[in-house]
mmJSON file of the N, C-alpha and C atoms, coordinates in Angstrom:
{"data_MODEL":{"atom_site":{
"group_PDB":["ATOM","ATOM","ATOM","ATOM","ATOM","ATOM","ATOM","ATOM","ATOM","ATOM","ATOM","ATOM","ATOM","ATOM","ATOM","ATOM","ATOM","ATOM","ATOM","ATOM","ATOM","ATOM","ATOM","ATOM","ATOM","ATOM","ATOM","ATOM","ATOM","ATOM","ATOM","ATOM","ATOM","ATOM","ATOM","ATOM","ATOM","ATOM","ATOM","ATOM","ATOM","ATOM","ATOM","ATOM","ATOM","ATOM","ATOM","ATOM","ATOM","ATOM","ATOM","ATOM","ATOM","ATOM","ATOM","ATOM","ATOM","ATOM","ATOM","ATOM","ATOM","ATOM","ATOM","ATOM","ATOM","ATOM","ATOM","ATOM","ATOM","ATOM","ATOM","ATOM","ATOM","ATOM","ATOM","ATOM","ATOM","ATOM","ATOM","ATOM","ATOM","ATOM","ATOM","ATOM","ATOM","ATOM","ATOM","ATOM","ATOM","ATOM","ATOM","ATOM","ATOM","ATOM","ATOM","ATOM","ATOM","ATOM","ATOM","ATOM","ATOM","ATOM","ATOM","ATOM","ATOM","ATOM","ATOM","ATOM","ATOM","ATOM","ATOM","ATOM","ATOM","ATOM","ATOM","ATOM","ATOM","ATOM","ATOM","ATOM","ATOM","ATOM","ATOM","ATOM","ATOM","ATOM","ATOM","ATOM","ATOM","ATOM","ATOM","ATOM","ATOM","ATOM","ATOM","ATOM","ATOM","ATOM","ATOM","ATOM","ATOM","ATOM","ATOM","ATOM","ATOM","ATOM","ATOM","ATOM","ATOM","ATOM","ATOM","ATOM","ATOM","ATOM","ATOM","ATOM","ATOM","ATOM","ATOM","ATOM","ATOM","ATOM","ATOM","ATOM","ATOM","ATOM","ATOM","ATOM","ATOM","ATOM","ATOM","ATOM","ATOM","ATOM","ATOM","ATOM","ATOM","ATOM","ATOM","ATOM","ATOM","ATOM","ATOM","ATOM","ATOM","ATOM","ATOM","ATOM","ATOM","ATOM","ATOM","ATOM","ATOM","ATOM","ATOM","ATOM","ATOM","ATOM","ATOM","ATOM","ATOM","ATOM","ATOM","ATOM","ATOM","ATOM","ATOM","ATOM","ATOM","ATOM","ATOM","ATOM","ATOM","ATOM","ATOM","ATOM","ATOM","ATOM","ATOM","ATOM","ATOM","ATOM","ATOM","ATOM","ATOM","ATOM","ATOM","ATOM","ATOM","ATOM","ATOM","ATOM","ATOM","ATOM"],
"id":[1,2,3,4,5,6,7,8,9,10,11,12,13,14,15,16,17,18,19,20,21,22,23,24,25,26,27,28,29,30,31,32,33,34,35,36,37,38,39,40,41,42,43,44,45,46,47,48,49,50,51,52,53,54,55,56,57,58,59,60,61,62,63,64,65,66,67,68,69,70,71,72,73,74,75,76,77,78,79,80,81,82,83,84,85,86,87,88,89,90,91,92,93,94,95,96,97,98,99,100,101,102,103,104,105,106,107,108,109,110,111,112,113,114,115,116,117,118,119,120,121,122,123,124,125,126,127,128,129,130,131,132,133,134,135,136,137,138,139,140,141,142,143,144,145,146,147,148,149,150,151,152,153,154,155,156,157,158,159,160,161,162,163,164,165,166,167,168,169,170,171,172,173,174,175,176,177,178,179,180,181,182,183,184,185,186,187,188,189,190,191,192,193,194,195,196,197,198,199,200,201,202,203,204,205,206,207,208,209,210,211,212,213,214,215,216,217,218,219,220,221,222,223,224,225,226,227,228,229,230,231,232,233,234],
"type_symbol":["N","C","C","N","C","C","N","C","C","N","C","C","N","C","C","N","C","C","N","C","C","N","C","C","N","C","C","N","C","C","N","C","C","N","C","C","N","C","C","N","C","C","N","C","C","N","C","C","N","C","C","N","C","C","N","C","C","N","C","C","N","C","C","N","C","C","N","C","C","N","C","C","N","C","C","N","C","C","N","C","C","N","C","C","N","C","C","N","C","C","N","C","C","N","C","C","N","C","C","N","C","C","N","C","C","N","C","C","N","C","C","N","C","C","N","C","C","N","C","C","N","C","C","N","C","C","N","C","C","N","C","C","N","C","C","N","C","C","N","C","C","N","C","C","N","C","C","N","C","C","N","C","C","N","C","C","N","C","C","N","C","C","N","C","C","N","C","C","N","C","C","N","C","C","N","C","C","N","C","C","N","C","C","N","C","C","N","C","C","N","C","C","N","C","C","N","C","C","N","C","C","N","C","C","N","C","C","N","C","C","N","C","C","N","C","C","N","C","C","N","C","C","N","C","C","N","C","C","N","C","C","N","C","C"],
"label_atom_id":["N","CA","C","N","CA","C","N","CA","C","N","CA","C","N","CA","C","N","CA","C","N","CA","C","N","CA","C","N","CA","C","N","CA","C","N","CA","C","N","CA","C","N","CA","C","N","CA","C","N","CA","C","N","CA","C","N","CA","C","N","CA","C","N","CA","C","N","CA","C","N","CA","C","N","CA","C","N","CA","C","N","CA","C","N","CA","C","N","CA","C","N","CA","C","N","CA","C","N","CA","C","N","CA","C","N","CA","C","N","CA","C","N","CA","C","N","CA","C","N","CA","C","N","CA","C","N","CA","C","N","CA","C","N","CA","C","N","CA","C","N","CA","C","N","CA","C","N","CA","C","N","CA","C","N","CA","C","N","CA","C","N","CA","C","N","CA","C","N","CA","C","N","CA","C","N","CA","C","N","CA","C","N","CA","C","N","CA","C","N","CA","C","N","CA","C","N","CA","C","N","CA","C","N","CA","C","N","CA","C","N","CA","C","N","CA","C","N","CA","C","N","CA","C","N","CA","C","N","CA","C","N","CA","C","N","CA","C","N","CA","C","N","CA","C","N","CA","C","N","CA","C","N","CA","C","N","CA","C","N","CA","C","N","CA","C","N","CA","C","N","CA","C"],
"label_alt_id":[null,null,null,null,null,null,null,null,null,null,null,null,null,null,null,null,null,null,null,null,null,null,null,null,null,null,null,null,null,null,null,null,null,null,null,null,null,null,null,null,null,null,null,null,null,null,null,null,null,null,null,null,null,null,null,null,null,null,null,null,null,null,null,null,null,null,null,null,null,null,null,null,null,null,null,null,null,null,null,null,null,null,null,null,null,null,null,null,null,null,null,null,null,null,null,null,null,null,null,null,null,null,null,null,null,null,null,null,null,null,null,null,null,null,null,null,null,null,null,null,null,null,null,null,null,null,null,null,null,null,null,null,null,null,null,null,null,null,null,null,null,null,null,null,null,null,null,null,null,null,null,null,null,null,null,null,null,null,null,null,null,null,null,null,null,null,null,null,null,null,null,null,null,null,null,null,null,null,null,null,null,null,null,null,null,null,null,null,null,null,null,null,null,null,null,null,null,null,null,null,null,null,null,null,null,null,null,null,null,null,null,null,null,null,null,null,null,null,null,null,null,null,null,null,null,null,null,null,null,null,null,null,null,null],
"label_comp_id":["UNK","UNK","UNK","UNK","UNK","UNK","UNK","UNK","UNK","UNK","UNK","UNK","UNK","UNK","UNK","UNK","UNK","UNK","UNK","UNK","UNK","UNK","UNK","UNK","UNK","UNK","UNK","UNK","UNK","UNK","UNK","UNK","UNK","UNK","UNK","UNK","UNK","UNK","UNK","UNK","UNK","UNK","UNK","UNK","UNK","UNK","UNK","UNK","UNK","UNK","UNK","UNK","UNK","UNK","UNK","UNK","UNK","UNK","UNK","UNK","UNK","UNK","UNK","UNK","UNK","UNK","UNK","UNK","UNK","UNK","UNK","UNK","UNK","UNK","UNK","UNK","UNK","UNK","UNK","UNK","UNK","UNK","UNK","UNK","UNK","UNK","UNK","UNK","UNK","UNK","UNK","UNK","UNK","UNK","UNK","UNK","UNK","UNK","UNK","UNK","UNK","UNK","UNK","UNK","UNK","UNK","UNK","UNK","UNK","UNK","UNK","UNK","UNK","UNK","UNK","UNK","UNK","UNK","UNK","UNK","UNK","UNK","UNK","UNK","UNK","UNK","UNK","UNK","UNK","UNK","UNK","UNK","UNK","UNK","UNK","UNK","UNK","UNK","UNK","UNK","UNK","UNK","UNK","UNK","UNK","UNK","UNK","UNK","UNK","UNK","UNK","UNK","UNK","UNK","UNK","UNK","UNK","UNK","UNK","UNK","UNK","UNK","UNK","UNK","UNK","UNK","UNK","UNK","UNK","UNK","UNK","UNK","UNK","UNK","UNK","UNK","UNK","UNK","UNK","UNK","UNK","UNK","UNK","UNK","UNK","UNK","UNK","UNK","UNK","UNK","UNK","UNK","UNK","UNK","UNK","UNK","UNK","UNK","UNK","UNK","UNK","UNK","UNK","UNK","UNK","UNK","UNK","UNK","UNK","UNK","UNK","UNK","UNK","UNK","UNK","UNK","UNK","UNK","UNK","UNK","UNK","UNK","UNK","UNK","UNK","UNK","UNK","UNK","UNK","UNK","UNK","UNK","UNK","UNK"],
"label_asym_id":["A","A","A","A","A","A","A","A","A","A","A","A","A","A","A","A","A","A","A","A","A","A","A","A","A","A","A","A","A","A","A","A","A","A","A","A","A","A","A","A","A","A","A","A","A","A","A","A","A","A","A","A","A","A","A","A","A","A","A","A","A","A","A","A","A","A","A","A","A","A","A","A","A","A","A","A","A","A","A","A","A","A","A","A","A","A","A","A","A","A","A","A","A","A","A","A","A","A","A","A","A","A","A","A","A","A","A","A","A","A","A","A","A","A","A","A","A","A","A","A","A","A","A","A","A","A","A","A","A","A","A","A","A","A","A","A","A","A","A","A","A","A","A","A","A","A","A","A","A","A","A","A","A","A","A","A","A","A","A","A","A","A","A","A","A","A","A","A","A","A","A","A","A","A","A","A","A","A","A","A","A","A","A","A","A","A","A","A","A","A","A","A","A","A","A","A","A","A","A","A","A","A","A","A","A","A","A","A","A","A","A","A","A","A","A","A","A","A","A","A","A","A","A","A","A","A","A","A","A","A","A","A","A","A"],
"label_entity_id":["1","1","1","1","1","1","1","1","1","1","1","1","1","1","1","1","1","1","1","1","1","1","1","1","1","1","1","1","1","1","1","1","1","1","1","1","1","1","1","1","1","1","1","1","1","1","1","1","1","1","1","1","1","1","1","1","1","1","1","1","1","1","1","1","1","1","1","1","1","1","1","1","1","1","1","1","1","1","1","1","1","1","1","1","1","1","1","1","1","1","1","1","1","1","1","1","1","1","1","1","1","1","1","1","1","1","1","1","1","1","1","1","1","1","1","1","1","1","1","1","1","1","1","1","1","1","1","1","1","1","1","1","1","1","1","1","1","1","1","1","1","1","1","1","1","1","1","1","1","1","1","1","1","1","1","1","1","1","1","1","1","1","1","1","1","1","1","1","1","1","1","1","1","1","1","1","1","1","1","1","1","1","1","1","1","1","1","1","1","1","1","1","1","1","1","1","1","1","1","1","1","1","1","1","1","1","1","1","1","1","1","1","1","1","1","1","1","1","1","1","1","1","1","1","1","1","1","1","1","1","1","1","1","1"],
"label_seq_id":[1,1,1,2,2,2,3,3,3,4,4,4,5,5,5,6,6,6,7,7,7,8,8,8,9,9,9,10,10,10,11,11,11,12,12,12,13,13,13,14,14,14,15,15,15,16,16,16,17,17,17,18,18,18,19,19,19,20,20,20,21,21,21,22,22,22,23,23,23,24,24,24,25,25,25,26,26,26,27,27,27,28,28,28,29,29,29,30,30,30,31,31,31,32,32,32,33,33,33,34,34,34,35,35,35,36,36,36,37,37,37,38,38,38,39,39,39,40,40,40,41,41,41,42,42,42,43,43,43,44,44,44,45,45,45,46,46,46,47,47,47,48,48,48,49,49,49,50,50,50,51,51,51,52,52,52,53,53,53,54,54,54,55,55,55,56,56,56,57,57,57,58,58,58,59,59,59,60,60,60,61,61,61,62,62,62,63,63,63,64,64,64,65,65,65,66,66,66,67,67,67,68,68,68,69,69,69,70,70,70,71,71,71,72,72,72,73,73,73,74,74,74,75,75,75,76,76,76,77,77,77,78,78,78],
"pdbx_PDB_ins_code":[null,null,null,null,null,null,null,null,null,null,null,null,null,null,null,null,null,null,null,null,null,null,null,null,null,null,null,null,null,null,null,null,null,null,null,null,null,null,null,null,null,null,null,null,null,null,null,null,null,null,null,null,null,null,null,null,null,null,null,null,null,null,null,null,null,null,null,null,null,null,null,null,null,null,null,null,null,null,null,null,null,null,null,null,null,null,null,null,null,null,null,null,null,null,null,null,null,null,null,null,null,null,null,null,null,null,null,null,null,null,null,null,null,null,null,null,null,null,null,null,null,null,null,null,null,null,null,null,null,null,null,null,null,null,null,null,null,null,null,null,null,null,null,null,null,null,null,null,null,null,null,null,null,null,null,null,null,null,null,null,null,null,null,null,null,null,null,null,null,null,null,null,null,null,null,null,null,null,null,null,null,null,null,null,null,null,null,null,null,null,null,null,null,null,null,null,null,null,null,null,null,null,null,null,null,null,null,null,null,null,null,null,null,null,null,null,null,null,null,null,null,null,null,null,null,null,null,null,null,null,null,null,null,null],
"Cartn_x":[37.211,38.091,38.747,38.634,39.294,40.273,41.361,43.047,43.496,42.367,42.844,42.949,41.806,41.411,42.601,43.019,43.896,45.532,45.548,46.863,47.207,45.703,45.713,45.988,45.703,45.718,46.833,47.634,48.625,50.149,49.927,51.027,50.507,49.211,48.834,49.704,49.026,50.171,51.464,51.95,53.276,54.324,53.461,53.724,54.035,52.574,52.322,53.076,53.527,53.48,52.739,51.585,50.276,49.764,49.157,48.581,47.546,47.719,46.495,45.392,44.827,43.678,42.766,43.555,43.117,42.681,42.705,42.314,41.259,40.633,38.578,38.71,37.86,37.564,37.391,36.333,36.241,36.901,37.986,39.568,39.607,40.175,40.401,41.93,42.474,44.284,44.96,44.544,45.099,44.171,42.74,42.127,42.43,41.955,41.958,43.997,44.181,45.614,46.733,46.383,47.769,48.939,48.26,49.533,49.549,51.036,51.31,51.706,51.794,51.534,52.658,53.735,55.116,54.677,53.872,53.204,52.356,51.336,50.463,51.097,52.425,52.901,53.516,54.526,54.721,53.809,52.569,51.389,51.257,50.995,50.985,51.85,53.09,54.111,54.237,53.736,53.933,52.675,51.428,50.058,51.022,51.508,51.797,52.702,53.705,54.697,53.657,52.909,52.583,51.507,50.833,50.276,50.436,51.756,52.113,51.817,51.051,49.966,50.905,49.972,50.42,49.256,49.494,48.215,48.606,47.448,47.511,47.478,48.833,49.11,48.096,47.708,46.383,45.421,44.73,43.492,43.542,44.929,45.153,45.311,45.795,46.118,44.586,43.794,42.408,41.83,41.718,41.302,41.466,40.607,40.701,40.652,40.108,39.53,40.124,40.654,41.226,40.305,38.856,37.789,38.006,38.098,38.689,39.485,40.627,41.692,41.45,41.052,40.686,39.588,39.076,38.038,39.079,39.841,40.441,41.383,41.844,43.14,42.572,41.173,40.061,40.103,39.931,39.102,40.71,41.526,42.921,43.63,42.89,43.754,42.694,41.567,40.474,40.775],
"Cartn_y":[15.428,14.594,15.467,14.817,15.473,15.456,16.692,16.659,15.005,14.579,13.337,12.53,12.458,11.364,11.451,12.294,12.458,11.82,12.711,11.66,10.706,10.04,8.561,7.839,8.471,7.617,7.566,8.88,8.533,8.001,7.835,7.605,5.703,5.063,3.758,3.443,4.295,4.119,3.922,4.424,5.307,3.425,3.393,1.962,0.982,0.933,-0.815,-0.798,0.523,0.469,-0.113,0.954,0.854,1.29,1.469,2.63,2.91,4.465,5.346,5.183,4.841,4.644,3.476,2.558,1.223,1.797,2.574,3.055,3.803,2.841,3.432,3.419,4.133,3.984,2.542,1.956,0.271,-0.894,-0.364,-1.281,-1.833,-3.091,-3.418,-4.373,-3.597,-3.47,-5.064,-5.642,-7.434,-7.922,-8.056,-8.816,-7.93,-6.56,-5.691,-5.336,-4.856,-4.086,-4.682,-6.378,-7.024,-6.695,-5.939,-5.294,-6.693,-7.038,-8.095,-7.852,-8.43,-8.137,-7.142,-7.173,-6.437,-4.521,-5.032,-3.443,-3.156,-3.661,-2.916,-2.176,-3.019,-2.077,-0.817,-1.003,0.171,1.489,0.304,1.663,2.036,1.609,2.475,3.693,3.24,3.874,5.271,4.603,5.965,6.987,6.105,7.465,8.27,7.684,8.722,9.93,8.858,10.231,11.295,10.75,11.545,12.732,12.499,12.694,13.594,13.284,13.84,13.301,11.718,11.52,9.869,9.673,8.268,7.395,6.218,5.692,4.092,3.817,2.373,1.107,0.893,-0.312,-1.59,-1.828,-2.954,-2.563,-1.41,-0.967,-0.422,0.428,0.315,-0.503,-1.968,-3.09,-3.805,-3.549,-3.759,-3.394,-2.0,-1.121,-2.049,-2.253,-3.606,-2.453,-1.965,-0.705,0.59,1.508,2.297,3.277,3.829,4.372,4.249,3.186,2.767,3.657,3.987,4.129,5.875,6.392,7.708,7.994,7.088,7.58,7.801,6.496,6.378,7.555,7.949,9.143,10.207,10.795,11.871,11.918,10.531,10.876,11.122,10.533,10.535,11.943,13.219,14.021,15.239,15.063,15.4,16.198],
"Cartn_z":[-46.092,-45.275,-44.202,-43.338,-42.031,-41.807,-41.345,-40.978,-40.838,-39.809,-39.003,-39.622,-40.888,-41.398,-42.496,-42.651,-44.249,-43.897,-42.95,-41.826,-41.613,-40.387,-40.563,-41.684,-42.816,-44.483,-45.117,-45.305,-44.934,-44.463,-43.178,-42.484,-42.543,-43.029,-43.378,-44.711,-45.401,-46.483,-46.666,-46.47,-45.416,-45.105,-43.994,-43.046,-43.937,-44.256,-45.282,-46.489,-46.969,-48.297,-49.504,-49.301,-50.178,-51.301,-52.214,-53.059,-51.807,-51.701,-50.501,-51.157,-52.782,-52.755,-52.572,-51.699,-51.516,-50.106,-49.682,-47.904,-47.638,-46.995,-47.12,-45.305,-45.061,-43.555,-43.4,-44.104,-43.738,-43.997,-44.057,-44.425,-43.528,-43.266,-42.189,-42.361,-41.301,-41.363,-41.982,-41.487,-41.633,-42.794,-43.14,-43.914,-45.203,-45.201,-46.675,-46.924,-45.94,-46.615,-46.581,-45.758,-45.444,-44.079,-43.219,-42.113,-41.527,-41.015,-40.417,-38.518,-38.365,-36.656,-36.273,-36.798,-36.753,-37.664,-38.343,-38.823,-38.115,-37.815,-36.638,-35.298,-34.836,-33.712,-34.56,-35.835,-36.348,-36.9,-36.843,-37.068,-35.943,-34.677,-33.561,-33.091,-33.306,-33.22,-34.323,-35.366,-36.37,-35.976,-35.599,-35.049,-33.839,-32.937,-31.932,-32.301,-33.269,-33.532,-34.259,-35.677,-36.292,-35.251,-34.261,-33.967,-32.212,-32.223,-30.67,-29.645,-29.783,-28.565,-27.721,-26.871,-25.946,-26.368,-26.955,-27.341,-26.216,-25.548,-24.964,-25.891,-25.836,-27.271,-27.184,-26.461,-26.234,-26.746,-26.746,-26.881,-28.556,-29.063,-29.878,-30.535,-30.544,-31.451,-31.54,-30.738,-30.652,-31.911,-32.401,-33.479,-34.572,-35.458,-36.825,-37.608,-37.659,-39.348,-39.352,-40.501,-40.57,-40.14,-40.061,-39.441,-38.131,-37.641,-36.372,-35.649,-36.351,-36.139,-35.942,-37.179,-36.902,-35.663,-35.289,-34.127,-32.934,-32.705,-31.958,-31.564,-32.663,-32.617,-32.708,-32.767,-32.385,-31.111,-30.504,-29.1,-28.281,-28.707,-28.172,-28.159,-29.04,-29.261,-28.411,-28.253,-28.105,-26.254],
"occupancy":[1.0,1.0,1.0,1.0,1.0,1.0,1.0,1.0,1.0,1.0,1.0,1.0,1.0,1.0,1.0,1.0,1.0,1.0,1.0,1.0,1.0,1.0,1.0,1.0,1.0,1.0,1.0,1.0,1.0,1.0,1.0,1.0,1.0,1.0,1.0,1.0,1.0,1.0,1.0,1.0,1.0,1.0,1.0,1.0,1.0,1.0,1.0,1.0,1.0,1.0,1.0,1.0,1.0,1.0,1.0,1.0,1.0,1.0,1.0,1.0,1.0,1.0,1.0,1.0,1.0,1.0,1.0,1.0,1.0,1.0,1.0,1.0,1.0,1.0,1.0,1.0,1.0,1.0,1.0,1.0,1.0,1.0,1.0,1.0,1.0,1.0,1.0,1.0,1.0,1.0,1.0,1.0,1.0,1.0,1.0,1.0,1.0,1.0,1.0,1.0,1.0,1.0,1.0,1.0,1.0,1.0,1.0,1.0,1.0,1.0,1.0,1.0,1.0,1.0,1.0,1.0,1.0,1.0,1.0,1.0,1.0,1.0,1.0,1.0,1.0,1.0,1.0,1.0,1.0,1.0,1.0,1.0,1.0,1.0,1.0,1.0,1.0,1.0,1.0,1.0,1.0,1.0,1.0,1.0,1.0,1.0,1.0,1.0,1.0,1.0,1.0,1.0,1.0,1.0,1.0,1.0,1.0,1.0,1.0,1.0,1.0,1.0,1.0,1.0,1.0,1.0,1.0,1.0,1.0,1.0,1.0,1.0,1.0,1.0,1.0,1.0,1.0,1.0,1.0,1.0,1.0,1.0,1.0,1.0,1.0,1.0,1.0,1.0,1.0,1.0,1.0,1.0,1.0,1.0,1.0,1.0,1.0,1.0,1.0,1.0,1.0,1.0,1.0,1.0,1.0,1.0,1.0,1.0,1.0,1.0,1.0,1.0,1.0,1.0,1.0,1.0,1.0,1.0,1.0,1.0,1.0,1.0,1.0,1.0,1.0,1.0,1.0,1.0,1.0,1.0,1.0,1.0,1.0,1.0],
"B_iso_or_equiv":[0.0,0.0,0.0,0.0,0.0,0.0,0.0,0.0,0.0,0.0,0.0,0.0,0.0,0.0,0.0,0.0,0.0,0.0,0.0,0.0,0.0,0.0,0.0,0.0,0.0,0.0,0.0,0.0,0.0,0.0,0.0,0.0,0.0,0.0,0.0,0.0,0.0,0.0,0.0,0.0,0.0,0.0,0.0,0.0,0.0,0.0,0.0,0.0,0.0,0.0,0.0,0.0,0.0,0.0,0.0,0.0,0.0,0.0,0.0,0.0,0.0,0.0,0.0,0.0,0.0,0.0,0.0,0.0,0.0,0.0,0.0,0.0,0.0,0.0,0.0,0.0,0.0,0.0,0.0,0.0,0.0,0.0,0.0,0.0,0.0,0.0,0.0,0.0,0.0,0.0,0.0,0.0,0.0,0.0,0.0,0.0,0.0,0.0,0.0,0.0,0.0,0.0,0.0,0.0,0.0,0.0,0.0,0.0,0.0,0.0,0.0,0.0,0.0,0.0,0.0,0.0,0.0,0.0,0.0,0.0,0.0,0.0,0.0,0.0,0.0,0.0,0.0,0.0,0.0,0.0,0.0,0.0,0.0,0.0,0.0,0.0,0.0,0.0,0.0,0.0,0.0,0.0,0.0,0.0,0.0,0.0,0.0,0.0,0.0,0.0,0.0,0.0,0.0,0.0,0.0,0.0,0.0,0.0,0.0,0.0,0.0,0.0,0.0,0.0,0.0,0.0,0.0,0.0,0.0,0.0,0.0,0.0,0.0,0.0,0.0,0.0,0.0,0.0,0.0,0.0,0.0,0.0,0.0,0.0,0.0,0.0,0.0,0.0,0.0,0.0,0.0,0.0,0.0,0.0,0.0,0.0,0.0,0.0,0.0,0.0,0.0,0.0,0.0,0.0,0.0,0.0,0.0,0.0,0.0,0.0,0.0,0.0,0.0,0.0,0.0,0.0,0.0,0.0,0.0,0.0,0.0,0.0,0.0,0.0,0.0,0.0,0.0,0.0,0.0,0.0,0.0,0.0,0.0,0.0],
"pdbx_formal_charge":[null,null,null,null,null,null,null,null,null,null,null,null,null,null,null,null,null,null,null,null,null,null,null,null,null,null,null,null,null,null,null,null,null,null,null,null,null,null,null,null,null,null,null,null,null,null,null,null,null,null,null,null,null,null,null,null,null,null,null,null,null,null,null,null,null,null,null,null,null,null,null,null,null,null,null,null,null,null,null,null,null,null,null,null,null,null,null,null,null,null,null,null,null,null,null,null,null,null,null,null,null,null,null,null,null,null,null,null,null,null,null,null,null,null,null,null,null,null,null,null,null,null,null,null,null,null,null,null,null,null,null,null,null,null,null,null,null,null,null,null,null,null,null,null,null,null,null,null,null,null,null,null,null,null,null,null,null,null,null,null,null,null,null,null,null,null,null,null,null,null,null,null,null,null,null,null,null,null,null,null,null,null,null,null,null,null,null,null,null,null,null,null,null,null,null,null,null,null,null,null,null,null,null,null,null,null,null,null,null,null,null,null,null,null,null,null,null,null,null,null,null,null,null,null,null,null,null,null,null,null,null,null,null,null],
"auth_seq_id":[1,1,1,2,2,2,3,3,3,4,4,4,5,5,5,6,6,6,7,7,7,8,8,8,9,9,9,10,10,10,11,11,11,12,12,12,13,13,13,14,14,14,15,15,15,16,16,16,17,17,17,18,18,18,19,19,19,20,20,20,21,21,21,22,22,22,23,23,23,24,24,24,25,25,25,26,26,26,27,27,27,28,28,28,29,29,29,30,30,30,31,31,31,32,32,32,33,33,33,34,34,34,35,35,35,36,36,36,37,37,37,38,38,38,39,39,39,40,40,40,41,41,41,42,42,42,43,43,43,44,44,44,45,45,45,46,46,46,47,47,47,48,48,48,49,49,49,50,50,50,51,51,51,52,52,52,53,53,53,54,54,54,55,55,55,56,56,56,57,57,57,58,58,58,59,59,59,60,60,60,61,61,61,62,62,62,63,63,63,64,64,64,65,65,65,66,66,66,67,67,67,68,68,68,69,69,69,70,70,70,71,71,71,72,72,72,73,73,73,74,74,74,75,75,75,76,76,76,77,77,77,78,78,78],
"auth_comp_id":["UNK","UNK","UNK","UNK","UNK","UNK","UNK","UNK","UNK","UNK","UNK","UNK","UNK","UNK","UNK","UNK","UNK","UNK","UNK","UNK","UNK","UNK","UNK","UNK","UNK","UNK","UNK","UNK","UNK","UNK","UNK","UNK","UNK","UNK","UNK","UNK","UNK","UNK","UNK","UNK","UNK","UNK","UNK","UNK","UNK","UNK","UNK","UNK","UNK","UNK","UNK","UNK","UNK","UNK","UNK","UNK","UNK","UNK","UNK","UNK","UNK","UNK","UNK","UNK","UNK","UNK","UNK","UNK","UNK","UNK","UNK","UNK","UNK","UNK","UNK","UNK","UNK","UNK","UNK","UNK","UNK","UNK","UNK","UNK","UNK","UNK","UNK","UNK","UNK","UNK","UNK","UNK","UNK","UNK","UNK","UNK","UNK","UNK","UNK","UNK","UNK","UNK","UNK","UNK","UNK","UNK","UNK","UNK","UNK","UNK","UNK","UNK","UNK","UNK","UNK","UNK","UNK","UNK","UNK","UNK","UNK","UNK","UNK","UNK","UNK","UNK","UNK","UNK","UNK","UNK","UNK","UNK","UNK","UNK","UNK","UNK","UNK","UNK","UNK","UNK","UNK","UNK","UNK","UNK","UNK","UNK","UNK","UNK","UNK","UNK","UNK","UNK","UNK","UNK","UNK","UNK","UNK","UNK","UNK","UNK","UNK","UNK","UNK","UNK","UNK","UNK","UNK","UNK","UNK","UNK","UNK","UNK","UNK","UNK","UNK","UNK","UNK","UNK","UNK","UNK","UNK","UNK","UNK","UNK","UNK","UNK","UNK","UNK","UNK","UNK","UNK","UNK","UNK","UNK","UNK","UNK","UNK","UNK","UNK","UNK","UNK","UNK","UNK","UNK","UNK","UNK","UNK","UNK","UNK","UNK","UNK","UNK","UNK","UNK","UNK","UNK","UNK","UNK","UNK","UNK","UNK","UNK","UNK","UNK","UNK","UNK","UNK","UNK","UNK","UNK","UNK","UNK","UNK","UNK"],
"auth_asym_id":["A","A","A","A","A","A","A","A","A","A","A","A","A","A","A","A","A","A","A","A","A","A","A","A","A","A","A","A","A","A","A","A","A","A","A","A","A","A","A","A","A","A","A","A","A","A","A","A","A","A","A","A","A","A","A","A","A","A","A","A","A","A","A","A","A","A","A","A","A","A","A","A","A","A","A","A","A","A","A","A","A","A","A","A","A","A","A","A","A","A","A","A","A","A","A","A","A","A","A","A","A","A","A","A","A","A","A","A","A","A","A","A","A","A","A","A","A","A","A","A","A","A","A","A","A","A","A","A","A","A","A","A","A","A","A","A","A","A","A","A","A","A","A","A","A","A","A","A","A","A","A","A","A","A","A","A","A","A","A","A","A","A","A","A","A","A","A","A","A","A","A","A","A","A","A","A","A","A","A","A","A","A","A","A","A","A","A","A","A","A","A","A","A","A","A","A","A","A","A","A","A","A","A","A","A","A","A","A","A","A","A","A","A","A","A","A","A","A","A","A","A","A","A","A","A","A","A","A","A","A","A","A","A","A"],
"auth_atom_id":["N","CA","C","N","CA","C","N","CA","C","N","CA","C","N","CA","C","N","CA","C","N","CA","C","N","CA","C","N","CA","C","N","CA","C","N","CA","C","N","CA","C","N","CA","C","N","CA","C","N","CA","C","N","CA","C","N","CA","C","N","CA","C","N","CA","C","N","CA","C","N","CA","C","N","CA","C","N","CA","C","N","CA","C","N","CA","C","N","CA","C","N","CA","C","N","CA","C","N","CA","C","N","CA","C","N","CA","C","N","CA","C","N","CA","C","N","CA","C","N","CA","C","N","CA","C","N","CA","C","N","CA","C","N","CA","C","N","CA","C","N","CA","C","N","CA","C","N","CA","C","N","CA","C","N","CA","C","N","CA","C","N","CA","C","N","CA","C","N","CA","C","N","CA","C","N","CA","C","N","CA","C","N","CA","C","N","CA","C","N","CA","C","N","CA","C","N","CA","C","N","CA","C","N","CA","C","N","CA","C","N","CA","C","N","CA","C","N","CA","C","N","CA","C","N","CA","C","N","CA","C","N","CA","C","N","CA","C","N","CA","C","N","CA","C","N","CA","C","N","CA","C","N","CA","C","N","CA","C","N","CA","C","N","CA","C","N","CA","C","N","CA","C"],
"pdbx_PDB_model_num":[1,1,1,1,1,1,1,1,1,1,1,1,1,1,1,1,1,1,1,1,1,1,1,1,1,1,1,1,1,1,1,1,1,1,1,1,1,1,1,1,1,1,1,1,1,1,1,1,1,1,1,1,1,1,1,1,1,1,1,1,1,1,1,1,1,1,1,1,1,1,1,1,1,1,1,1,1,1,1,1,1,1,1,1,1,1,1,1,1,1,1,1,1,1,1,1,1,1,1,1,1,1,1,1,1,1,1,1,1,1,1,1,1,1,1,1,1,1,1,1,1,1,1,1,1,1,1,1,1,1,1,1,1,1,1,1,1,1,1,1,1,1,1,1,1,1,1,1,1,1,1,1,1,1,1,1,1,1,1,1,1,1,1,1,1,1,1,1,1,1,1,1,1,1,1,1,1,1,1,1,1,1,1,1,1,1,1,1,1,1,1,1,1,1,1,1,1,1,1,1,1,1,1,1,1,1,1,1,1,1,1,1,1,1,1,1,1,1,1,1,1,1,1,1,1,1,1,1,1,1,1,1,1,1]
}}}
């Protein structure tokens, strides 16, 4: 598992308040883990902090899957 990927997992956890072993790359935020529209912006918000970065909240709220999410915050840090 990758820095990113272990992070992303997480600071998901973290958010939703989850068991982390319910968090597979092919999660997908609303159908598998339950994030409600008010957590997805707080997940955005928590990748940047955790992460140092500026993420475009559109393109980000776009992202459905926690795989997703790590690509996204790869190419973002990249």
């Amino acid at each position: 598992m990758s820095d990113v990927e272990s992070k992303v997992k997480q600071i998901v956890a973290q958010t939703l308040k989850i068991d982390p072993s319910r968090i597979t790359d092919d999660a997908r935020f609303v159908e598998d883990l339950g994030a409600e529209s008010i957590q997805s912006i707080e997940l955005v918000a928590a990748f940047e902090e955790g992460f140092d970065i500026d993420m475009d909240e559109d393109a980000a709220l776009a992202v459905k899957t926690v795989g997703g999410a790590i690509k996204f915050i790869e190419q973002a840090i990249a």
